[in-house]
C-alpha positions in Angstrom: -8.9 18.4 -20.6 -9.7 20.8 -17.9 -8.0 20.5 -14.6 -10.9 21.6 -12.4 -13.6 19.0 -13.7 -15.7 17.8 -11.3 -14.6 14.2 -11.5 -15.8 13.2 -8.1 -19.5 14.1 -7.3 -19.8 14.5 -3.4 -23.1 15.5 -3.1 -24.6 12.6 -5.5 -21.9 10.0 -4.4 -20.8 9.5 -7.8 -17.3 9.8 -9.9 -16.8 9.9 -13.3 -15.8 6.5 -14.9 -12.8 8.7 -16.9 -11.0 8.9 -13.7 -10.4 5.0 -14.3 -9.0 5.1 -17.6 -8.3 8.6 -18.6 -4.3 8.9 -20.0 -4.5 12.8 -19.5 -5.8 12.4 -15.9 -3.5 9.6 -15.4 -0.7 12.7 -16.6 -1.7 14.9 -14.1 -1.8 12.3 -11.0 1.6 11.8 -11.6 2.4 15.4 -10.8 -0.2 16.1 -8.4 -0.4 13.0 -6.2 2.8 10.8 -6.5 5.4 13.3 -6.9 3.9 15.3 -3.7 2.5 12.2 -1.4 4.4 9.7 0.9 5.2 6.8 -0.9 6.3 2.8 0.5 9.5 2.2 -0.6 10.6 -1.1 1.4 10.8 -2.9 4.9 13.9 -2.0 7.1 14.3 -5.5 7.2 14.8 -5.6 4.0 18.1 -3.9 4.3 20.1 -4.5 7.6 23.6 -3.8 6.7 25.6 -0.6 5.2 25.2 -1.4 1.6 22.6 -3.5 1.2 19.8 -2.1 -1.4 17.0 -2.6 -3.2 15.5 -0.9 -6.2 11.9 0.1 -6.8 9.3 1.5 -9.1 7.4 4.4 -8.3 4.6 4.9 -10.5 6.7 5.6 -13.8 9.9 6.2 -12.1 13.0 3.6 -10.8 13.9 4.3 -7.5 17.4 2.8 -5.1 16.6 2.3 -1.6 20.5 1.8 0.3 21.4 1.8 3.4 25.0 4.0 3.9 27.9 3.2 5.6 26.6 5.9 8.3 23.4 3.2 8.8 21.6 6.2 7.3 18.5 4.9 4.6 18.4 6.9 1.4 16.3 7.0 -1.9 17.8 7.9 -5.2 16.3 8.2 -8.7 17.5 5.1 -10.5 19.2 7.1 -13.0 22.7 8.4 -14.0 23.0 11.8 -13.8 25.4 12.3 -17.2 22.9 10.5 -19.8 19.8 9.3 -17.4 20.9 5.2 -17.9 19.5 2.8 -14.8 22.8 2.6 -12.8 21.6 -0.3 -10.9 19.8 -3.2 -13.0 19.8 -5.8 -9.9 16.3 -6.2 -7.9 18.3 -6.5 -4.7 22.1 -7.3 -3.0 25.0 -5.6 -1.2 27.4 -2.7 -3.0 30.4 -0.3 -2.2 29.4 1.6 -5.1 27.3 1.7 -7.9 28.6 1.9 -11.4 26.8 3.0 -14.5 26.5 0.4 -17.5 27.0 2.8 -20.1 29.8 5.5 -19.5 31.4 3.8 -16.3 30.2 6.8 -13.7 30.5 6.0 -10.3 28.9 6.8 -7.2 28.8 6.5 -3.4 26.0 4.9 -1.3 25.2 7.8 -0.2 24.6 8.9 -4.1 27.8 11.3 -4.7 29.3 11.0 -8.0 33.1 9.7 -6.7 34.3 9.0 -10.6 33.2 10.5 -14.2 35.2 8.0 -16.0 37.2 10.1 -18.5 40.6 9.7 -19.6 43.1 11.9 -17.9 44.0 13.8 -20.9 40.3 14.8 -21.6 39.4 15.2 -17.9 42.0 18.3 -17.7 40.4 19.6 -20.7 36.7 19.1 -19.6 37.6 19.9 -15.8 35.2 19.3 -12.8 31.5 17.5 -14.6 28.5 15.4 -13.2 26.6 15.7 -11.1 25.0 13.2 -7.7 22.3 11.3 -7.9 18.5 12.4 -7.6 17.2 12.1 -4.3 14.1 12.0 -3.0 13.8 15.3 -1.1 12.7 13.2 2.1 13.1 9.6 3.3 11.6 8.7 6.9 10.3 5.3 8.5 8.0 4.4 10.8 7.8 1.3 12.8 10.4 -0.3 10.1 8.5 1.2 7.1 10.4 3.4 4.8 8.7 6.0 2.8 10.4 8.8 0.6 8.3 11.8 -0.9 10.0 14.1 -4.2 8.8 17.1 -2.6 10.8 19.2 -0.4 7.7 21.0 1.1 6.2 17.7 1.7 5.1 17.5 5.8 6.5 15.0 7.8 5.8 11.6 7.2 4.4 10.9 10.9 1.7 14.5 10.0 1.2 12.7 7.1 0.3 9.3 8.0 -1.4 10.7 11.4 -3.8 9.1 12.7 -3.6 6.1 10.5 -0.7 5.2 12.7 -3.0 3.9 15.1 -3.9 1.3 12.3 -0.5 0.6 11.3 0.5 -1.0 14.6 -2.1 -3.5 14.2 0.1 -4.3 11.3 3.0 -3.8 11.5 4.5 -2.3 14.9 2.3 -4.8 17.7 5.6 -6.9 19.0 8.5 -5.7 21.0 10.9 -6.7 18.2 8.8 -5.3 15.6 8.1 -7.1 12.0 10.0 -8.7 9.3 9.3 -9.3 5.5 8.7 -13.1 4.8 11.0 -13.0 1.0 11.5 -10.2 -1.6 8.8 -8.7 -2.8 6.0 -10.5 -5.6 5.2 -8.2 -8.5 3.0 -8.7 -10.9 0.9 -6.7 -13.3 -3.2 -6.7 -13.9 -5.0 -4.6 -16.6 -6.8 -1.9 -14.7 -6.3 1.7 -13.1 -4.1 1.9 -9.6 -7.6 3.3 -7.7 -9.4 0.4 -8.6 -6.8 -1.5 -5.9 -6.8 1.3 -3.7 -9.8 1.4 -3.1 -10.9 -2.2 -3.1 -8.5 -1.9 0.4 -9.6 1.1 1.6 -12.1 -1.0 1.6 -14.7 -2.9 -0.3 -16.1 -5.0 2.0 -18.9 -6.3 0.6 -17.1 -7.8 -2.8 -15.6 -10.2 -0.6 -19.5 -12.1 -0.7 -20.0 -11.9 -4.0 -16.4 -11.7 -5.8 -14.5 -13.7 -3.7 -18.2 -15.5 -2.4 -17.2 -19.4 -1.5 -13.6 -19.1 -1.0 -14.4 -16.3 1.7 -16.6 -18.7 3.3 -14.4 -22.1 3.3 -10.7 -20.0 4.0 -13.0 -18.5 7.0 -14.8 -21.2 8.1 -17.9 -18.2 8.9 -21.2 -19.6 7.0 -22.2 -17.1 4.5 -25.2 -16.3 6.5 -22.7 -14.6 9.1 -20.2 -13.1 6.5 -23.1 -10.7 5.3 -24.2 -9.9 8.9 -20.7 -9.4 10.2 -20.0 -7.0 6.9 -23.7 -5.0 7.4 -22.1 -5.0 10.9 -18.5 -3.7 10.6 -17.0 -0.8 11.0 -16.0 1.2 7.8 -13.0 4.3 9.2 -12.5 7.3 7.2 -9.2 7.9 9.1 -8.6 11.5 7.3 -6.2 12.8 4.6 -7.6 9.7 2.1 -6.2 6.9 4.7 -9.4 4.8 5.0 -9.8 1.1 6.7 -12.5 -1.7 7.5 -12.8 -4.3 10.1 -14.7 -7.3 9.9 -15.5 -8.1 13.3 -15.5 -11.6 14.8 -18.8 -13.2 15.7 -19.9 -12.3 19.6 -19.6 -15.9 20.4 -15.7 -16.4 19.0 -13.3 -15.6 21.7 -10.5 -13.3 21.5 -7.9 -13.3 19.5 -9.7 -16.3 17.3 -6.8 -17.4 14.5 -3.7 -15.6 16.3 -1.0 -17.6 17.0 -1.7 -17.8 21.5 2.2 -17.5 21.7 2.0 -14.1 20.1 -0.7 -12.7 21.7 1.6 -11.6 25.3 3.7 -9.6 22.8 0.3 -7.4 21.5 -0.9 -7.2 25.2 2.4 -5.7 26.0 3.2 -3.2 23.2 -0.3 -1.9 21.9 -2.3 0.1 23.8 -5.9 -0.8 25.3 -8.4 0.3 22.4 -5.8 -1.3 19.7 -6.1 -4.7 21.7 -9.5 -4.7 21.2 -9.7 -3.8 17.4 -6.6 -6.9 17.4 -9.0 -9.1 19.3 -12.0 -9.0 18.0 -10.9 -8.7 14.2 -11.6 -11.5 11.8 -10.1 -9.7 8.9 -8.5 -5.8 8.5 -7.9 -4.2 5.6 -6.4 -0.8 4.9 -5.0 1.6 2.1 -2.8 4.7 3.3 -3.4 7.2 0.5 -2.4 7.1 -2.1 -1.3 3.5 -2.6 -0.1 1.5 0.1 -2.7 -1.0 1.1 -2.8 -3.7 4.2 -4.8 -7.0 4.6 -4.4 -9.4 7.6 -6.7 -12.5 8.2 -6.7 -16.4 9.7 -7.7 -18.5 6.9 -7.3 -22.4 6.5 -7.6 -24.7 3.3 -8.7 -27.9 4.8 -11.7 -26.8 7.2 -9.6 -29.2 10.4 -6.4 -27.4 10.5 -6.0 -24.4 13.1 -6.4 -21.3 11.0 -3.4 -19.3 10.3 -2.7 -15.5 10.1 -1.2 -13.7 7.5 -0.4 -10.4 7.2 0.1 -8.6 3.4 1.5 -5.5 2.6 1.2 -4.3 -1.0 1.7 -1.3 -3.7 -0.5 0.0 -6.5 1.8 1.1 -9.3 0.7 2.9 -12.2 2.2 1.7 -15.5 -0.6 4.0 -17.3 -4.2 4.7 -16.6 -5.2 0.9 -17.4 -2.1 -0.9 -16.1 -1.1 -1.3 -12.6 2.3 -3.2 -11.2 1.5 -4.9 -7.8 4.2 -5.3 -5.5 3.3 -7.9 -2.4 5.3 -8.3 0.6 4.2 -10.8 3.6 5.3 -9.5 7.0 5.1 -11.9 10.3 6.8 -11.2 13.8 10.4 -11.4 14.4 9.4 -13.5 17.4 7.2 -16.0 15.6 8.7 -19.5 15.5 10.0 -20.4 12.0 7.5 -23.3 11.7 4.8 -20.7 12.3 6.8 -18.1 10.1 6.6 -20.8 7.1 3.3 -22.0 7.5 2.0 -18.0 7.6 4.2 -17.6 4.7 2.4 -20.9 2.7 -0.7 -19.1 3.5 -0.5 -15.9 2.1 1.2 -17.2 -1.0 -2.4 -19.2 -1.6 -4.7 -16.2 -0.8 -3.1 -12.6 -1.4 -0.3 -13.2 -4.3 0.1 -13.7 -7.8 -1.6 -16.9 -8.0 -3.7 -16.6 -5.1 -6.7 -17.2 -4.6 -8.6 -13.8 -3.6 -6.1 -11.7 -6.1 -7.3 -14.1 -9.0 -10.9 -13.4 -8.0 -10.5 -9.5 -7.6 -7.9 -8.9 -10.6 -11.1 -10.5 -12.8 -13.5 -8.1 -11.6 -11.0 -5.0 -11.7 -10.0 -6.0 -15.5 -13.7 -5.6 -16.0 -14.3 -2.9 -14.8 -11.7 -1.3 -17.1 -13.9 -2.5 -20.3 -16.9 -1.3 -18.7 -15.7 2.3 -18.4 -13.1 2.5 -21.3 -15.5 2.7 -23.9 -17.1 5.7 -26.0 -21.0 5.2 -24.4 -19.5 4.1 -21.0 -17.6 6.9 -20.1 -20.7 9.1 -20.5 -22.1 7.5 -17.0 -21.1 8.0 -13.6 -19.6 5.1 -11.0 -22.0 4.6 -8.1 -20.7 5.2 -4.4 -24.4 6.4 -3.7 -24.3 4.4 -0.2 -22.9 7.4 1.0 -25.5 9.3 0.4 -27.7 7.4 3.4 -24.6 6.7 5.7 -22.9 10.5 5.7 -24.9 11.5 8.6 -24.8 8.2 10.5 -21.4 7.9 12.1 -21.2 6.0 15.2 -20.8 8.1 17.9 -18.8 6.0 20.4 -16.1 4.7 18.0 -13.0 3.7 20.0 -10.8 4.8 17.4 -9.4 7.4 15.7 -11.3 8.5 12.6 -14.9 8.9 11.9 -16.7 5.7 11.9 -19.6 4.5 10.1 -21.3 1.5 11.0 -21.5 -0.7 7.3 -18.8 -1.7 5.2 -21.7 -1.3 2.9 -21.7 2.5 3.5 -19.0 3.0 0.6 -17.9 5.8 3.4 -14.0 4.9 3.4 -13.6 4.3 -0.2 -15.2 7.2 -1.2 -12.9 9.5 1.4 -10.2 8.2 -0.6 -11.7 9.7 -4.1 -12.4 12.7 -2.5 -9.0 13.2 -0.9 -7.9 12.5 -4.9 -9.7 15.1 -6.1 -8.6 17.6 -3.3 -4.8 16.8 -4.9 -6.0 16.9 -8.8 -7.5 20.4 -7.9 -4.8 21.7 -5.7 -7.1 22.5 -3.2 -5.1 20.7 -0.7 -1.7 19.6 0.3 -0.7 15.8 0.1 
């Protein structure tokens, strides 16, 4: 398969359905994209305390996130260094050391081999063996989020992220205490390439008319009338270095902040700035991927059409299993301020809409599931995907955006999705740095 193929077609707005379901592409991703990018590894909150950890999958690979005794985070390659076995088979807890199942190794928190368990006699023969565990060449956080790249010439996670920070805060980083996870993580796994997600966050606004149709209208209490127009309407941000966003704006006559909990609110007046207040205000729902495959989605929804809405607000990771499989993992965040009544019933919330058995993850894994048998097949794969809303909308930013990024005014431009495909291809091509 050649590596320069012109997968993603700019000019026409297009990209090759074999980018969906391609094993040989999904290969090279692996070494051009996730072993170079910035990838979500957990929520400080997550692990408090010297020796608490959780482990991870990165694409193909098991990670372990711990915290050391020096309150230092690190990231290790879930692997023993003398014959590659997992050394640590729990999902989460607290540890001194690990231990390897197989050959009894041990190491340190801070991934230094302490013990190669051999008897004395044969240890004076063999003399000094073993090695640490991998580590990620870089681990960093920002506002609580911890990220860890393998490569050693990767830039610094705050030039990588960049301006997308500005987007961040209205996620995760808006309250003086900052955020914390609402239970360990939800995985689950849906039969369709990791872009498909990706992008559907990064975002696909108008699916949520169609796909997700009359649960978007009911869990919104918008008629559908003024979902379309509010979608035509909203802003669709190709933040830069494939970190793309939408917001669905409120309509003019719903006041400020419509859905927030009104205790909260003094917290986001005091620790975002003036132009993030107003994207928090006036947003009915946000959704974001940072490239390649951390996503965001925050909205008030109710069930019942009497009850005040509620906010949630989901983080989540795309993992490729292969080029047609994809792990999920789903994290709910809320305010560390938030009263605990408030924290459960944001909690109930997102468990019914963005989760394994929610309700809009139901809708979308359908649609992405056929997608895949759309574009898998011998004939399919001969046609092109269509992102040709791009084509009108290029030249059509809005000029007085007050935010960072270059706007466009549709979320039916396919502008922000399609940044994110083109970013891809950049990294596929080695044409530019993650």
């Amino acid at each position: 398969m050649p590596t320069d193929s012109d997968w993603v077609d700019v000019e026409a707005g297009t990209a090759a359905r074999a980018i969906f379901t391609d094993e040989a592409i999904w290969q090279l991703e692996q070494e051009r994209v996730f072993a170079k990018s910035w990838l979500f590894l957990a929520h400080e909150t997550e692990i408090p305390q010297p020796g608490d950890y959780v482990t991870r999958q990165l694409s193909n690979d098991p990670v372990l996130v711990v915290r050391g005794d020096d309150g230092q985070v690190r990231a290790f390659h879930n692997s023993c260094s003398h014959r590659g076995t997992q050394v640590c088979r729990a999902d989460a807890g607290n540890a001194k050391t690990f231990r390897c199942p197989y050959h009894g190794w041990v190491y340190g928190l801070d991934g230094k081999l302490k013990q190669a368990a051999y008897p004395p006699e044969i240890a004076t023969l063999i003399g000094e063996v073993g090695d640490n565990l991998i580590p990620m060449a870089k681990v960093a956080s920002y506002a609580g989020l911890v990220f860890g790249t393998w490569d050693p010439d990767a830039p610094s996670l705050d030039d990588y992220l960049g301006d997308s920070r500005f987007y961040i805060d209205l996620f995760a980083n808006r309250s003086p205490a900052g955020m914390e996870v609402l239970g360990p993580p939800q995985r689950w796994v849906f039969k369709a390439n990791w872009k498909l997600g990706a992008l559907n966050f990064g975002a696909d606004g108008p699916h949520a008319a169609s796909v997700h149709g009359p649960i978007t209208y009911l869990t919104l209490s918008v008629p559908q009338d003024v979902v379309v127009q509010q979608l035509m309407n909203s802003p669709a941000v190709v933040i830069g270095k494939g970190h793309s966003c939408i917001f669905l704006e409120l309509p003019p006559e719903a006041p400020d902040y419509a859905g927030f909990a009104p205790e909260l609110v003094p917290y986001y007046q005091q620790t975002l700035s003036a132009a993030q207040q107003r994207f928090m205000a006036r947003g009915l729902t946000k959704v974001m991927t940072n490239f390649p495959n951390t996503s965001w989605v925050e909205s008030s929804v109710r069930f019942d059409g009497k009850s005040p809405p509620i906010p949630f607000c989901n983080l989540r990771t795309w993992q490729p299993l292969g080029a047609q499989q994809t792990e999920v993992w789903n994290w709910l965040l809320i305010e560390k301020e938030a009263a605990e009544e408030f924290k459960q019933a944001s909690y109930e919330i997102g468990i019914r809409t963005f989760s394994v058995g929610g309700t809009f993850d139901q809708d979308d894994a359908e649609a992405w599931a056929a997608i895949n048998h759309g574009c898998r097949g011998t004939i399919g794969a001969r046609y092109p995907v269509d992102f040709r809303g791009t084509r009108y909308y290029r030249d059509k930013p809005i000029a007085d955006f007050h935010g960072p990024g270059t706007a466009y005014p549709s979320t039916y431009s396919e502008m922000s999705e399609f940044a994110l495909l083109i970013h891809w291809q950049k990294l596929m091509r080695g044409e530019a740095a993650a």
